[in-house]
C-alpha positions in Angstrom: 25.2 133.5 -54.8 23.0 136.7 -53.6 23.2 138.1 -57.0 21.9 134.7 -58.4 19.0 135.2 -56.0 18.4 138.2 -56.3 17.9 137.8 -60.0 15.9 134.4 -59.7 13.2 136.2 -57.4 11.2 138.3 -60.4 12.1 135.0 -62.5 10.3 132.7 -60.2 7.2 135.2 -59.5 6.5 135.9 -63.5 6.7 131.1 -63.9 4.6 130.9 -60.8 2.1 133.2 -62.6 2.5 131.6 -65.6 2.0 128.0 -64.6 -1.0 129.2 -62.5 -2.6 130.8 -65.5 -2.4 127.6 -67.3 -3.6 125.3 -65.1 -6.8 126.6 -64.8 -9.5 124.8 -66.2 -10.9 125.7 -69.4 -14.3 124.5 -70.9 -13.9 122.2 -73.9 -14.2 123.5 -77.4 -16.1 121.6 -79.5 -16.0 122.1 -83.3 -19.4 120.6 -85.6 -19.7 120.9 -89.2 -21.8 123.3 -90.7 -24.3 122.5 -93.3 -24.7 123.6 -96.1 -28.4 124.7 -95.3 -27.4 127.3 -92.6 -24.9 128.6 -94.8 -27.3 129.3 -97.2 -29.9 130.4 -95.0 -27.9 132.6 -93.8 -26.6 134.1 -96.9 -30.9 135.1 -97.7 -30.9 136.1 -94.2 -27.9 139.0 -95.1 -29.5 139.5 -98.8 -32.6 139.6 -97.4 -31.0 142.4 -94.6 -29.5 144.7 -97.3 -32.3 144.8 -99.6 -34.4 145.9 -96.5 -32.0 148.3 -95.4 -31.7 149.4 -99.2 -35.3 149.9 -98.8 -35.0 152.4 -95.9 -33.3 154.5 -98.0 -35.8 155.7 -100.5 -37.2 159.2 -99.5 -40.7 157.9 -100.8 -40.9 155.2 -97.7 -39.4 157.9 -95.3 -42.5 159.7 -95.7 -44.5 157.1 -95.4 -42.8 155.9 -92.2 -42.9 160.0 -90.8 -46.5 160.3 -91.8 -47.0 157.0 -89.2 -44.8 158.6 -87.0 -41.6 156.8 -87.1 -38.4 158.3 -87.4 -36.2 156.5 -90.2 -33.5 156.2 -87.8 -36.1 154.6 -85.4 -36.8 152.0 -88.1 -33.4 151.3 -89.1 -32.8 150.8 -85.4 -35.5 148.1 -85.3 -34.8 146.8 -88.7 -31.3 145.9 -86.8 -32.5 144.3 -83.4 -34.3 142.1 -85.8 -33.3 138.2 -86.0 -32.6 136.8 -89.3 -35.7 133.9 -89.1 -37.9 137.5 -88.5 -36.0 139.7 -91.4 -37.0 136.7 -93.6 -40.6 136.2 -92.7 -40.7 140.5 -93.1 -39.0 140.2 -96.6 -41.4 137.3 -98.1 -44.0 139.4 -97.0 -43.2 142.2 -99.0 -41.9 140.0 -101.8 -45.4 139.0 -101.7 -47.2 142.2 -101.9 -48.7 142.7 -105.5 -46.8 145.8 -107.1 -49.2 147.9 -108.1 -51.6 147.8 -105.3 -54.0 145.3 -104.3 -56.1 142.9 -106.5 -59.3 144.1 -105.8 -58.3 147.2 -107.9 -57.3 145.1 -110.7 -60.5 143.5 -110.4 -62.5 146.3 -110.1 -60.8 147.8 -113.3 -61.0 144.7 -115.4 -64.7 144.4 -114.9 -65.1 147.4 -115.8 -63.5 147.4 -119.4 -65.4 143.9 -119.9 -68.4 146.1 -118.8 -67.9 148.9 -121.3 -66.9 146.6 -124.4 -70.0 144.7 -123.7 -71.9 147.9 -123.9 -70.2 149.4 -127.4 -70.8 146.1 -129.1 -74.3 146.3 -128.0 -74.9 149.7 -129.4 -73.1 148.2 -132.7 -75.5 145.6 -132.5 -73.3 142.8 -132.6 -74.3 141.5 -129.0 -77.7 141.4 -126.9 -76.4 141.9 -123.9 -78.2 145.4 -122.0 -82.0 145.9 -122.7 -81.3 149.5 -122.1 -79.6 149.8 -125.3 -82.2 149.2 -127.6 
């Protein structure tokens, strides 16, 4: 009989442990289906992520970002603190941006050529156009 206790004692201690650990009271779990919206949103959110860190890559925008003074680690630090609703509003943005520069260039540049054909077909004699020319 004391060789029954003595090997119930460590038995006893490691079921009183155990039944205390699971009687304690755990919040409820709820589970919700996901829509298919916030799957895809967050999807662009991650595509949207890579391109951007893709981006940081180039040697091209390193300089740019050093010239500003801003380490690229620095900026791939902050590119990483940000949320995905902010990654996406900072991706459309430079979806956005016109490739070449900005439209008042392209402007600028296509006035100009209507400008100088206007003036050749004057001095041809084909339009009236400059009073200059004459």
């Amino acid at each position: 009989m004391e060789l029954f206790r003595q090997k119930s004692k460590p038995v006893s201690v490691v079921m009183t442990l155990l039944i205390l650990f699971f009687a304690v009271p755990y919040p409820p779990v709820s589970a919700a289906m996901i829509g298919t919206e916030t799957v895809i949103e967050t999807a662009r959110a991650q595509k949207a992520r890579d391109c951007l860190n893709r981006m940081m890559t180039r040697e091209d925008l390193q300089t740019v970002l050093s010239l500003y003074g801003i380490s690229p680690i620095e900026a791939k630090a902050r590119l990483a603190t940000l949320s995905d609703t902010e990654i996406m509003c900072f991706f459309n943005q430079i979806e956005q941006l016109p490739a070449g520069g900005s439209d008042l260039g392209v402007a600028f540049i296509a006035v100009g050529v209507i400008c100088i054909l206007l003036f050749i077909t004057d001095l041809l004699g084909y339009t009236d156009v400059f009073s200059f020319t004459r």
